[in-house]
C-alpha positions as CSV (number, residue, x, y, z in Angstrom):
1,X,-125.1,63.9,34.6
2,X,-127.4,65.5,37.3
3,X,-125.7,69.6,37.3
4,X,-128.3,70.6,39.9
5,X,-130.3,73.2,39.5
6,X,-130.2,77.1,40.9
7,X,-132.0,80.2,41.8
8,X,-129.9,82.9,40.9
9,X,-131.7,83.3,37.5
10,X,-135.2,82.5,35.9
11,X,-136.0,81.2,32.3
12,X,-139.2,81.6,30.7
13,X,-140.3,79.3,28.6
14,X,-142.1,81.7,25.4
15,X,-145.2,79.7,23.8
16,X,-146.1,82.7,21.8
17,X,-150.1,82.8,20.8
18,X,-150.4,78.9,22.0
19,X,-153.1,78.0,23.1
20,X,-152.9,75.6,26.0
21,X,-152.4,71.6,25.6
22,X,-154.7,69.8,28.0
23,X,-155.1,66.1,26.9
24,X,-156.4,63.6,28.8
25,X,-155.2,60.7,30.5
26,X,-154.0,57.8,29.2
27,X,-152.7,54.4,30.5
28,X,-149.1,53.5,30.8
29,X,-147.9,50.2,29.0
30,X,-147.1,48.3,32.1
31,X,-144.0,47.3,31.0
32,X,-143.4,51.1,31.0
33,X,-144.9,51.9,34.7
34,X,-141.8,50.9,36.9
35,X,-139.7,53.4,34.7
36,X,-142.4,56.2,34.7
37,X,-142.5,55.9,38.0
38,X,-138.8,56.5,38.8
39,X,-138.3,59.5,36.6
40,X,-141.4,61.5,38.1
41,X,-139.9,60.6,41.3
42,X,-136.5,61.9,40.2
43,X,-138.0,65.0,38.6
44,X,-140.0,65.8,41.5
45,X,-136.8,65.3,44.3
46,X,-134.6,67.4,41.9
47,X,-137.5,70.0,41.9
48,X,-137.4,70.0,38.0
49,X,-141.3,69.9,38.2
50,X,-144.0,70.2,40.7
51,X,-147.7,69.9,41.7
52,X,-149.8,72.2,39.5
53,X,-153.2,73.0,38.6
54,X,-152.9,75.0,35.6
55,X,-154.4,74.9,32.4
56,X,-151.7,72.9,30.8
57,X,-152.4,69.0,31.2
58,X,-150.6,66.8,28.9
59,X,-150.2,63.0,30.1
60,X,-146.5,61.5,30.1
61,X,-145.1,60.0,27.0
62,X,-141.9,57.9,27.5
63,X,-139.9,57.6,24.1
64,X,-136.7,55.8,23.8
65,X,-133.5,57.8,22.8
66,X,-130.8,56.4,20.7
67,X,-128.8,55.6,23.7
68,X,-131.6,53.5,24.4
69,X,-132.2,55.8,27.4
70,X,-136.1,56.3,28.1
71,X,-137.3,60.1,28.7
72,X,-140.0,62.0,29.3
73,X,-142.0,63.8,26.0
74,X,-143.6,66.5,26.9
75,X,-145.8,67.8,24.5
76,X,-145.3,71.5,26.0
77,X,-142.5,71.2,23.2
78,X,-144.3,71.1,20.5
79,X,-145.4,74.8,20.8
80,X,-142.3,76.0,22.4
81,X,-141.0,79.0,20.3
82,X,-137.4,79.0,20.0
83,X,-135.5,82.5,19.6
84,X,-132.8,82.7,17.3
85,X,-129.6,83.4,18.9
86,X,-128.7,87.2,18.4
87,X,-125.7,88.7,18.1
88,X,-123.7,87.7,21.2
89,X,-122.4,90.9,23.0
90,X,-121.6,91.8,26.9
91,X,-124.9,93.5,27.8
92,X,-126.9,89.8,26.8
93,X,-124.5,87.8,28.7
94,X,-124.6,90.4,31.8
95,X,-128.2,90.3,31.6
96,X,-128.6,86.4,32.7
97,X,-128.5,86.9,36.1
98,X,-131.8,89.0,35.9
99,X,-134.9,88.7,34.2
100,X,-136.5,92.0,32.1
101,X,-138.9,92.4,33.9
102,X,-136.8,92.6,37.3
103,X,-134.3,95.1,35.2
104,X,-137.6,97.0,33.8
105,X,-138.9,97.7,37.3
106,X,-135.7,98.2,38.7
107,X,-135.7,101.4,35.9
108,X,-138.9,102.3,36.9
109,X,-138.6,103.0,40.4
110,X,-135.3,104.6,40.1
111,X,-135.2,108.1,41.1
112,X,-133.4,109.4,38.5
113,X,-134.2,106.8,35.7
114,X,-138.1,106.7,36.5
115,X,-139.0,110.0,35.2
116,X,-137.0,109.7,32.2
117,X,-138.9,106.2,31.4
118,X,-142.1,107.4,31.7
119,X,-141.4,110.3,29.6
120,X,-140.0,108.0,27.2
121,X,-143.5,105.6,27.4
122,X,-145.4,108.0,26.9
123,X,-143.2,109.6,24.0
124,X,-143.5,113.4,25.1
125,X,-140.6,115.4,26.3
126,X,-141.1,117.8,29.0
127,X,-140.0,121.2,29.0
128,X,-137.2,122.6,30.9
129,X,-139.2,124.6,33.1
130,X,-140.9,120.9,34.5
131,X,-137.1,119.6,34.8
132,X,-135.2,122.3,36.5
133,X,-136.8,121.3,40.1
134,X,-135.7,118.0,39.5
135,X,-132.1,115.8,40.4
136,X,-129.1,116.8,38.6
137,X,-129.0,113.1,37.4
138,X,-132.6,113.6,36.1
139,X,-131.8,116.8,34.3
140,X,-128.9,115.0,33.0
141,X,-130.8,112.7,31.3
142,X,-133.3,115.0,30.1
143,X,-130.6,116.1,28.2
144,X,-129.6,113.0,26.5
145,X,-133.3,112.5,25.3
146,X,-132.4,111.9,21.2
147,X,-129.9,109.0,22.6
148,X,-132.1,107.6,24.8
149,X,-134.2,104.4,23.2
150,X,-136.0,101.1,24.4
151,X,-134.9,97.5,23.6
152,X,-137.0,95.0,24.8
153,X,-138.3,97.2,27.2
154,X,-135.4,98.6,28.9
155,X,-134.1,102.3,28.7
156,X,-130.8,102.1,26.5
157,X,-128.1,105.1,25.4
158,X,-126.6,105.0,22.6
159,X,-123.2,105.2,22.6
160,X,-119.9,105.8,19.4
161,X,-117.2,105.5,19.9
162,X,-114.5,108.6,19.3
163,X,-112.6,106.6,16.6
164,X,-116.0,105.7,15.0
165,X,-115.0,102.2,14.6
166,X,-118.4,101.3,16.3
167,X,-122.1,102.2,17.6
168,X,-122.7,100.3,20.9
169,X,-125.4,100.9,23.4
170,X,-125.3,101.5,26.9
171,X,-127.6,100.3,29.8
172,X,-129.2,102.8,31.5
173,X,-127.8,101.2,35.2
174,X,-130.4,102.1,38.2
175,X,-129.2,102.9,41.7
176,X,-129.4,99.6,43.1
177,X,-127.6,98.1,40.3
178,X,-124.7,99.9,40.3
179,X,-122.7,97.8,43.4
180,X,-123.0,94.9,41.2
181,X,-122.0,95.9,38.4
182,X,-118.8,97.9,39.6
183,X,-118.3,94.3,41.4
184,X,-118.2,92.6,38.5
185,X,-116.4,95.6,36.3
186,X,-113.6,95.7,37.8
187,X,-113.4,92.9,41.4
188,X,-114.1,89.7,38.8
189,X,-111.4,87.2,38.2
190,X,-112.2,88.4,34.5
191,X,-111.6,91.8,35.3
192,X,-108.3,91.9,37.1
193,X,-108.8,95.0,39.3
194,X,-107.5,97.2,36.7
195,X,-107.3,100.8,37.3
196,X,-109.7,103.7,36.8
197,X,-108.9,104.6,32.9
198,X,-108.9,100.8,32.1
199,X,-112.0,99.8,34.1
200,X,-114.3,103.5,32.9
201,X,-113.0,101.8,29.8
202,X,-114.9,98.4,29.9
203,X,-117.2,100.0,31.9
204,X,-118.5,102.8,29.1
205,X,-118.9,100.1,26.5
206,X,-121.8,98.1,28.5
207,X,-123.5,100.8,31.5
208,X,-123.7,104.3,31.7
209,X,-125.2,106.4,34.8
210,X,-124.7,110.2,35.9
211,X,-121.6,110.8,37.7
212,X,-120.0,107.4,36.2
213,X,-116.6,108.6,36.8
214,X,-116.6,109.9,40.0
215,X,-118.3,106.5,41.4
216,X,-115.4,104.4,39.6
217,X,-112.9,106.6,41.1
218,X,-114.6,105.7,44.9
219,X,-115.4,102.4,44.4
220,X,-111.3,101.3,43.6
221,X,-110.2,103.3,46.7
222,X,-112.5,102.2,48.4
223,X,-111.3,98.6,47.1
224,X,-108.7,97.4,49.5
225,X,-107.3,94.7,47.3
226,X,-105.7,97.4,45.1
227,X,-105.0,99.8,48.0
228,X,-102.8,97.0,49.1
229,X,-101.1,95.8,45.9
230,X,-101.0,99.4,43.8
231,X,-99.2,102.4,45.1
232,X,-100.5,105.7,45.0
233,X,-100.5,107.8,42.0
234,X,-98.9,110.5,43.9
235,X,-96.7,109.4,46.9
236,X,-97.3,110.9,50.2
237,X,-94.8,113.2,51.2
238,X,-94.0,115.3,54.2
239,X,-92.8,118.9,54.4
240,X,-88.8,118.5,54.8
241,X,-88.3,118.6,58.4
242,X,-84.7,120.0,60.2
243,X,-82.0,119.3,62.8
244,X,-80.8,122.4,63.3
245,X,-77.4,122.4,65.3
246,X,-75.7,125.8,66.6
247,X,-72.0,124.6,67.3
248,X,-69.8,121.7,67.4
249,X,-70.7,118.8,68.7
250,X,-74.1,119.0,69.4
251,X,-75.0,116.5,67.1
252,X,-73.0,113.6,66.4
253,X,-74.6,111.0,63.4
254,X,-73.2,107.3,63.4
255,X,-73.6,104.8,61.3
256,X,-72.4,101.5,60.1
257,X,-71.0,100.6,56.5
258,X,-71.2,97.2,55.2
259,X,-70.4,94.5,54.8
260,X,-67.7,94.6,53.1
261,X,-65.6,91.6,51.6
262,X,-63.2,90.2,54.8
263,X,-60.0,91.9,55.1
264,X,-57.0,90.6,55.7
265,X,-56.7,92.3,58.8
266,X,-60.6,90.9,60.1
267,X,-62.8,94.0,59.4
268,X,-65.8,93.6,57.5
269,X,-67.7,97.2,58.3
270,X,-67.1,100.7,58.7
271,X,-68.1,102.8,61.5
272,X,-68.6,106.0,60.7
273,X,-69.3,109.7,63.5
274,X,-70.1,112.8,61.8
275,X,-70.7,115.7,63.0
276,X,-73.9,117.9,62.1
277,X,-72.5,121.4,62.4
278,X,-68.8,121.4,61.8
279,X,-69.2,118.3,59.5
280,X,-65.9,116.8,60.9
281,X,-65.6,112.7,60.0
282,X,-64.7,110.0,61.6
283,X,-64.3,106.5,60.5
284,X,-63.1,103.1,62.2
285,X,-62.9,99.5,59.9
286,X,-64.3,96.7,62.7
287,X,-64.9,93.1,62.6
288,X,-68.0,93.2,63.8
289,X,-71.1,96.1,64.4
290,X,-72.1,95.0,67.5
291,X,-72.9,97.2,70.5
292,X,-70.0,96.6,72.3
293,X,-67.3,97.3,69.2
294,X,-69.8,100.6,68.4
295,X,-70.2,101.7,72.3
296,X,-66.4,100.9,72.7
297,X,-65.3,102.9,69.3
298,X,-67.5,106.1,70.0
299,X,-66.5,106.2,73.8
300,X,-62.5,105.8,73.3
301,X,-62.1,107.2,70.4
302,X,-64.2,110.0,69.9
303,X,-65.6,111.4,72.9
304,X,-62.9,110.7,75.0
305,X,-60.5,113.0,72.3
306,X,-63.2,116.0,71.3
307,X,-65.4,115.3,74.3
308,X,-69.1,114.6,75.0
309,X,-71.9,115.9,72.1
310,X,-75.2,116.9,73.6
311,X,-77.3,114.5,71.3
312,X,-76.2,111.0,69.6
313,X,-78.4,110.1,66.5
314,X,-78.3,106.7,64.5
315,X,-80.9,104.4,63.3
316,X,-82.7,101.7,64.8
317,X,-80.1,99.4,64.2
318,X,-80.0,96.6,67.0
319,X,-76.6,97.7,68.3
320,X,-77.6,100.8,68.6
321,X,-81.2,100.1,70.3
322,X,-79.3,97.6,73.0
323,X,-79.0,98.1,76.3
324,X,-75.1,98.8,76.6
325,X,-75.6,101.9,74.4
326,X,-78.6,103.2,76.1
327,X,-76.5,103.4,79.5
328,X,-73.7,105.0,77.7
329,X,-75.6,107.5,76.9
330,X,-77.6,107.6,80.3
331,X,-73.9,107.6,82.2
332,X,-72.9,110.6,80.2
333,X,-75.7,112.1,79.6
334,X,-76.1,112.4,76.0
335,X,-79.7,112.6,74.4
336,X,-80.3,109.6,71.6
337,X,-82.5,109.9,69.2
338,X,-83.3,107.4,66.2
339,X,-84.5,107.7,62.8
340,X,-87.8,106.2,62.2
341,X,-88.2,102.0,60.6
342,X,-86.5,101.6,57.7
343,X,-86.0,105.3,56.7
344,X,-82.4,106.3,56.1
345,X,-83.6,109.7,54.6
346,X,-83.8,110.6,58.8
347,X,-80.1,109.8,59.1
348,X,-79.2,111.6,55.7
349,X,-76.1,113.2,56.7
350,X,-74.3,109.8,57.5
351,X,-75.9,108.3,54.3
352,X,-74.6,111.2,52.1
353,X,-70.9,110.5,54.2
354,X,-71.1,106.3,53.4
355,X,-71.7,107.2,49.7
356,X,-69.0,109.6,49.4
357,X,-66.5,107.5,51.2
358,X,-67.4,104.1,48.9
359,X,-66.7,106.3,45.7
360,X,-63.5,107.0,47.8
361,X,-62.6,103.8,48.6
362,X,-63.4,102.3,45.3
363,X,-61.2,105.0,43.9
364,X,-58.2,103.3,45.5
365,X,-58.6,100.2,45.3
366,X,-56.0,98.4,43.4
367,X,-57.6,94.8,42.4
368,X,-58.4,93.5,45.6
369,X,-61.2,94.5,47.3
370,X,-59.9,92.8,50.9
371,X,-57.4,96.1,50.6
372,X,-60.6,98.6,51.3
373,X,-59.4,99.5,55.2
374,X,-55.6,100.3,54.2
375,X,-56.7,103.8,53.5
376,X,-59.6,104.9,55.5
377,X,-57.4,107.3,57.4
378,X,-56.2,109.4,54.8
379,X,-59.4,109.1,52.5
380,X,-61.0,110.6,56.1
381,X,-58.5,113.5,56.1
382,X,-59.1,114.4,52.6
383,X,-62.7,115.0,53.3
384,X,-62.2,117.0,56.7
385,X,-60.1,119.0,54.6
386,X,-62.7,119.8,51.7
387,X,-64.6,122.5,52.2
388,X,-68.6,121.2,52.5
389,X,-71.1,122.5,50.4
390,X,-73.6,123.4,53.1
391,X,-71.3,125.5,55.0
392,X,-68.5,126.6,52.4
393,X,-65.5,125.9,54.4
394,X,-63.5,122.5,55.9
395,X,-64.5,120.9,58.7
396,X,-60.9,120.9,59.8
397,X,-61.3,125.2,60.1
398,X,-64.3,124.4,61.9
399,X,-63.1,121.8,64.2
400,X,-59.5,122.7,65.0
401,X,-59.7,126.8,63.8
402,X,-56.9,126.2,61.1
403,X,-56.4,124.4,58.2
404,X,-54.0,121.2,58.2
405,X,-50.8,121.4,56.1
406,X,-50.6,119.3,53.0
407,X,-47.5,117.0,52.0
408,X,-47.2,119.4,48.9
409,X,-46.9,122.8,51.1
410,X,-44.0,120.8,53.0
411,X,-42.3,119.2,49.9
412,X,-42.5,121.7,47.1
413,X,-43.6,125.0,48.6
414,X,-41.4,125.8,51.9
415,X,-42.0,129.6,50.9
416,X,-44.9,128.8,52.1
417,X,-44.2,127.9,56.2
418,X,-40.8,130.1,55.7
419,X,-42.8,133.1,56.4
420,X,-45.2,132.0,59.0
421,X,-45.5,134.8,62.5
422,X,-44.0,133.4,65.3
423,X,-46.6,134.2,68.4
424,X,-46.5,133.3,72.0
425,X,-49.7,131.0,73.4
426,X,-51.3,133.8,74.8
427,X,-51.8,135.7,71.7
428,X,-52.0,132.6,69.5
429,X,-55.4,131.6,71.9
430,X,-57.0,134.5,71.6
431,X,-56.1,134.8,67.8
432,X,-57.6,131.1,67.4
433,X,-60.7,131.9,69.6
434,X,-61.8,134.8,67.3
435,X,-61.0,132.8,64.3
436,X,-63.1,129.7,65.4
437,X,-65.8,132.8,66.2
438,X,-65.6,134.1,62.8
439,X,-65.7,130.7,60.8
440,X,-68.9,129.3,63.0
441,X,-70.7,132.5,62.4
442,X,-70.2,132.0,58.6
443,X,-70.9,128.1,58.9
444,X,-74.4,129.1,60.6
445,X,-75.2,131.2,58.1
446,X,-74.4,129.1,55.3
447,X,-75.9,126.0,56.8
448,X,-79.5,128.3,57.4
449,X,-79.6,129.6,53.5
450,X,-78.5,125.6,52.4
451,X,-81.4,124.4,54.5
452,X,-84.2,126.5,53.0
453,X,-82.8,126.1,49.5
454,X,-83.1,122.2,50.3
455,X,-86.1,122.6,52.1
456,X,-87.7,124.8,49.2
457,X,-86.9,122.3,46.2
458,X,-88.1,119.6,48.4
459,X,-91.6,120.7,49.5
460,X,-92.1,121.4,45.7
461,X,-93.6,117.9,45.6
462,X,-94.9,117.7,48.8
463,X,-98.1,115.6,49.7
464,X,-99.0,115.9,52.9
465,X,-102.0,114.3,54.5
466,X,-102.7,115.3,58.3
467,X,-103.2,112.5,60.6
468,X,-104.9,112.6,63.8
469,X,-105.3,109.7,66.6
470,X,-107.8,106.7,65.7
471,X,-107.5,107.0,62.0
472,X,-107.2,104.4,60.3
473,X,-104.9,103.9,57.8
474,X,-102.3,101.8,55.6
475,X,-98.8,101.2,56.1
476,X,-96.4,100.0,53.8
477,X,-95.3,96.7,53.9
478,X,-90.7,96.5,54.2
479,X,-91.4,92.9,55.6
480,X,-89.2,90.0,54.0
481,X,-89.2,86.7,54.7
482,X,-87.7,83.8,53.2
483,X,-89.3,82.0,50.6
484,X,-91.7,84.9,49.9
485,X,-90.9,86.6,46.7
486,X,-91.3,90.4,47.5
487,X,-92.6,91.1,43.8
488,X,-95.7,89.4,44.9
489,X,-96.3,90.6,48.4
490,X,-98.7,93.2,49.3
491,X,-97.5,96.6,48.7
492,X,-99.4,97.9,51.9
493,X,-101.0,96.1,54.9
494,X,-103.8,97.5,56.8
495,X,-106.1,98.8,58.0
496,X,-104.4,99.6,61.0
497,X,-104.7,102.2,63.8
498,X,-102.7,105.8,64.6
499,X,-102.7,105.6,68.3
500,X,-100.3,108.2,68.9
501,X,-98.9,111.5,67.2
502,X,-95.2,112.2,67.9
503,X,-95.1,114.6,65.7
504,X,-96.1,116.0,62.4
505,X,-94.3,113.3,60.6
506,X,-93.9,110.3,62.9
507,X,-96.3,107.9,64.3
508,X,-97.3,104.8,66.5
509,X,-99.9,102.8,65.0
510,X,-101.7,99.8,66.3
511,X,-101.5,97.1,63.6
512,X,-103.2,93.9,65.5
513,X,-106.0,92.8,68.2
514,X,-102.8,92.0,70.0
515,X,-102.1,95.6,70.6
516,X,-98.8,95.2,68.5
517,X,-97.5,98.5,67.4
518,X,-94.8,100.7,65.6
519,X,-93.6,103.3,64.9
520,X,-94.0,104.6,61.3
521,X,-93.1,107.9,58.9
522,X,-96.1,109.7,57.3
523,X,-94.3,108.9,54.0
524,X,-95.1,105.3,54.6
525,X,-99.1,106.0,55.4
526,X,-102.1,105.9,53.1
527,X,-105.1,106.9,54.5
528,X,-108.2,103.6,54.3
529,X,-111.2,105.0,53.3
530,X,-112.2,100.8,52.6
531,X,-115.4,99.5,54.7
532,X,-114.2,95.9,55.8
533,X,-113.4,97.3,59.5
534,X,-111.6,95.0,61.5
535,X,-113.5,93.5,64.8
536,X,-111.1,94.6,67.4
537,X,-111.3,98.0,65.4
538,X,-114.3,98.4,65.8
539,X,-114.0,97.7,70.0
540,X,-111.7,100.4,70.2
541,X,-113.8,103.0,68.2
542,X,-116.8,101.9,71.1
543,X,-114.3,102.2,73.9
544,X,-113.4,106.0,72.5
545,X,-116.8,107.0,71.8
């Protein structure tokens, strides 16, 4: 079977102290001359042998194989010295791709390595005050003289192991090696793209160099296959941002729940309002959370009975994004504002409320979950009348300047309204004004001390990363699609574009040559430090510069 032949390697055929084989000529049996003929041929096309005028001339011998095959003997063979196999071990099977004497001169005229091999050829060691002018990775070798040795000509370390289960030696790597070798260290289908520990590791057992570690640590992130499939040993994380509010209803949060099993009565969500200062809750079962039921809900049944908030925030939810609740918010002039893709942690007042009202609901629940909208009502009530963490009193004191009476105060404790001041409306206004005054001023200072405590423990484990326009950088991937197992996915996709700074901790980013963008949360970037640019990329960078 003809394998081909290749020129990524060279074999040298050792005749030892041989002298060379020229016979003459002699004829071919003729019954032999068709067959000669057609394996020279062969031989010659395959580029197994070629025209030569050295000193070796040996005329062709055809013998006859057991298969009855007929081959060439070449008497070459004869004084052919054949090395005994040694003990098989990484650096011999590394070292097939190049030849000693490439490796030996590749040593040689290394910067760092040549000095150290000369030294070593000649057998005398320099003294310091020679070596102090040179590179660190020269002086660092200088000092590794004792473990420094030649095998078959090459410049070796040798190397044991901390458990001293072994002595192994190292190849002393050259510059120009070391891309190929990190390659096939840690890119190779046999090396799995582990990460640093793992691939220093396999790496220390074969090749050492100055400053080992710190390339390893470049080359992987600088390797995008693992920037897209590992995350990062620390996540990025922003400084906690705030939505500071300074009275009632000048934030309003809404959300949708669900879904839920089907009730009964056709609802299969929850709508939930909340608002940011007082904390006051409001929640709706519908059928459906489409723009119309949401636009319909908030308009009728909020606004129109506590009236109009100066901002509306929600996420980016495709009821929410439609067209029907951007004019309601045009019309009456509310300001909307979004969380970024995917990140709930921007709508975290809503998320904390939906949480808190399942633990409610499933509280209740008596063996059918179609019964989850009977109580929504009262479980709402219950909470308004709880006083919040973040501002230490009820969002029913905050809203309506007076706490609600409870069943109990009216069934069991009548002392209780027996003695109640009757006032007229005048003096019960300006009573309730002062007390509204009083409680908001408390809730603003609570809510300022809650947000720096939160704020504190959070940007304990901040790591930020400051982005700027045209940076490049990876995003992480929240695409799912049928038929795609998520587990084997990318983790990030990239390199992509910052093309816009909204703010410290929001950005547009170009993903495509189509110009396709989004809008993304620092959280979710990695910076690409990789070198396979993209084309359109690289237009862009011209068109800036």
């Amino acid at each position: 079977m003809d394998l081909g032949l290749t020129n990524l390697t060279e074999h040298c055929i050792e005749t030892g102290d041989a002298r060379p084989v020229k016979q003459p000529p002699r004829r071919v049996p003729l019954a032999y001359a068709n067959e000669e003929k057609k394996l020279v041929d062969q031989m010659l096309q395959q580029g197994i042998i070629q025209k030569s005028h050295s000193p070796w001339a040996s005329p062709l011998v055809l013998v006859v194989k057991k298969s009855e095959e007929k081959k060439v003997f070449k008497s070459l063979n004869v004084v052919k010295t054949r090395k005994q196999t040694e003990e098989a071990n990484t650096w011999t099977i590394w070292k097939a791709g190049h030849t000693i004497p490439e490796l030996k001169k590749l040593q040689e005229e290394d910067e760092a390595i040549g000095h150290i091999f000369k030294w070593k050829t000649d057998g005398k060691r320099p003294p310091w005050r020679d070596v102090e002018s040179l590179s660190p990775a020269t002086r660092h070798y200088w000092h590794l003289w004792e473990s420094l040795f030649f095998k078959e000509n090459l410049l070796f370390k040798e190397f044991s192991k901390r458990d001293e289960t072994a002595d192994q030696i190292q190849f002393l790597t050259p510059q120009k090696l070391k891309p190929e070798i990190l390659a096939q260290m840690h890119n190779s289908i046999t090396s799995g793209h582990l990460g640093r520990k793992k691939t220093k590791a396999k790496l220390s057992q074969r090749f050492y160099w100055y400053a080992r570690r710190e390339d390893i640590t470049i080359w992987l992130a600088k390797c995008d296959i693992c920037q897209a499939n590992k995350p990062p040993v620390k996540g990025y994380r922003a400084p906690l941002g705030s939505m500071p509010t300074g009275g009632p209803w000048d934030r309003l949060a809404t959300d949708i729940l669900g879904p839920l099993p089907v009730t009964p009565r056709h609802n299969k969500y929850v709508l939930t309002v909340t608002d940011h200062f007082t904390k006051w809750v409001e929640v709706f079962p519908v059928p459906d959370s489409t723009a119309v039921t949401c636009a319909y809900l908030i308009l009728n049944d909020v606004i129109c009975r506590y009236g109009c908030p100066l901002a509306l925030h929600s996420d980016q939810g495709r009821n929410y994004e439609s067209d029907i609740f951007q004019e309601l918010c045009s019309m009456l002039d509310i300001r909307k504002t979004r969380t970024s893709v995917r990140n709930p942690k921007g709508n975290g007042q809503t998320e904390r409320f939906n949480r808190s009202l399942l633990s409610m609901i499933k509280s209740y629940l008596q063996g059918e979950q179609t019964d989850w909208d009977l109580n929504l009502g009262c479980l709402a009530g219950a909470y308004r009348s709880t006083p919040n963490e973040s501002t230490s009193l009820t969002p029913n004191l905050l809203m309506l300047g007076r706490e609600i009476r409870f069943p109990v105060e009216v069934t069991q404790a009548k002392v209780l309204v027996q003695g109640e001041v009757q006032v007229n409306p005048g003096d019960f206004v300006c009573e309730l004004r002062e007390r509204l005054q009083k409680a908001h001023s408390v809730a603003r200072k609570h809510l300022s001390a809650n947000a720096k405590r939160r704020k504190d423990y959070y940007d304990q484990k901040v790591n930020f990363v400051i982005y700027d326009i045209f940076d490049k950088v990876w995003y992480l991937n929240e695409t799912r699609k049928e038929g795609i197992s998520p587990k084997l996915q990318p983790l990030y996709l990239g390199p992509c574009l910052i093309t816009k700074k909204l703010n410290e901790i929001n950005f547009q980013i170009r993903l495509d040559a189509k110009g396709t963008r989004k809008v993304i949360n620092h959280n979710k970037l990695k910076p690409y430090i990789g070198e396979n640019i993209p084309k359109w990329m690289k237009i862009v960078e011209k068109q800036i510069s």
